[in-house]
N, C-alpha and C positions, 0 to 999 in steps of 0.2 A: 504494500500500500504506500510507503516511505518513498519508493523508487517513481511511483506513480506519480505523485505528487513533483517531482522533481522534473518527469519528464515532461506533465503537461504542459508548463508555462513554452520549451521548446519547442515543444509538434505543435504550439499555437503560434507560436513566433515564426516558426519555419513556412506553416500554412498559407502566413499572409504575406511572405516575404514576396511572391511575385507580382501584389495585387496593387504594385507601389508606381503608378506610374509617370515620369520627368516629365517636369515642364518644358519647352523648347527656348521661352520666354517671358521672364515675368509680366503679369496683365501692368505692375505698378513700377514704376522706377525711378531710380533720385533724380529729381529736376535739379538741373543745374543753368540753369535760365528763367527768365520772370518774364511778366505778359508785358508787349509791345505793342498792344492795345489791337484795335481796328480788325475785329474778331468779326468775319461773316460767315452765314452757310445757308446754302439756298438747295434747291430738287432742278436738278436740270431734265427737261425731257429728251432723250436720245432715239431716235429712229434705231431700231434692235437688227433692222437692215439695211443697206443703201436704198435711200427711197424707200422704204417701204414702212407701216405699223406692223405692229401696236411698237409702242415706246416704251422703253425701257426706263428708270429712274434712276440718277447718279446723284448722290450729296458730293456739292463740292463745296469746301471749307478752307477757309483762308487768313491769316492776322500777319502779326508781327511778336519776335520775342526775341528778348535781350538776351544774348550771354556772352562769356568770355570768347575773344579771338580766339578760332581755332578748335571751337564746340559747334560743332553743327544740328542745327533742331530739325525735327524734323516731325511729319505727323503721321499715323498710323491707326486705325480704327480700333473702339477699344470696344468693351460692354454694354450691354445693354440695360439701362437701372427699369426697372417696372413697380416704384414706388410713388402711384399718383398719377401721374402722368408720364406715361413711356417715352424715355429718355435714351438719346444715342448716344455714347461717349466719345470722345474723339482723344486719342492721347499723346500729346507733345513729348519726341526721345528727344533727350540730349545727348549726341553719342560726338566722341573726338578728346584731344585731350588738350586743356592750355595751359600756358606757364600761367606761375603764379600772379605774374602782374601784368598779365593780358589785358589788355584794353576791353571794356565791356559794350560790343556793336549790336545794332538792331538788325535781324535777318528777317526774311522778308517767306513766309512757310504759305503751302498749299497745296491739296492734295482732291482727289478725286478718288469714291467710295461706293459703292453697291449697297445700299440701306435695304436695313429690314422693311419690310413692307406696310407697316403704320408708328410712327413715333409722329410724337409733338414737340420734340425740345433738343436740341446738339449742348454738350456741355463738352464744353475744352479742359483737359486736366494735364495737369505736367504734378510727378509726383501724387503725393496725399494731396496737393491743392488743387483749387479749378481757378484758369485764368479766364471763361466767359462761360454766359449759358445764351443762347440765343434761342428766342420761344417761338419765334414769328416768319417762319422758315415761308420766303418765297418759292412758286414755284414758276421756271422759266423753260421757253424751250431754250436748246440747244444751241451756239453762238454759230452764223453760218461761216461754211468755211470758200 
């Protein structure tokens, strides 16, 4: 019975050991830049074929954000909140690396996204923080080319 007791905790630890499975990316990651304000995001309508319907819907999103010379921001589609009002995340990386007394520039981010198929709201987050929420999402077609 002594021996049992001993091996359970193991063949439970061993059972779950393969149920573990790696993230590729964290959903959250250290901002190392601050909002550079002039946050927009709109529903573009896209033709799904040359000339042709039904249209397809693109969130394109776009601001400014400060960081040090030599950090590049960038934007990446994040989660979806569904508390209240369905909420599309949008999440600002700061990937690159600067010296310590990098001058702090404004870069200029935008990105183009495949949205889920009903939300009311884009919030911009960099980090735990959010640098906008925009509620009032126009919807346009497509800019011609």
């Amino acid at each position: 019975m002594k021996s049992f007791r001993v091996l359970l905790p193991l063949m439970l630890a061993a059972s779950t050991a393969g149920c573990v499975v790696p993230v590729d990316e964290p959903v959250y990651s250290t901002c190392r830049g601050s909002s550079g304000g002039d946050w927009r995001a709109s529903i573009e309508l896209v033709p799904r074929f040359r000339g042709g319907d039904p249209k397809k819907r693109v969130l394109v999103v776009s601001g400014k954000v400060r960081v040090a010379d030599g950090i590049e921001p960038a934007l990446n589609l994040g989660p979806v909140e569904k508390y209240g009002e369905v909420t599309q995340q949008v999440l600002v990386r700061t990937d690159g690396n600067a010296a310590a007394d990098a001058p702090m520039v404004t870069r200029q981010v935008s990105a183009r996204f495949t949205p889920i198929k009903r939300f009311g709201a884009v919030r911009i987050r960099c980090g735990d923080g959010s640098f906008a929420e925009i509620d009032n999402l126009s919807v346009a077609p497509a800019p011609k080319s």
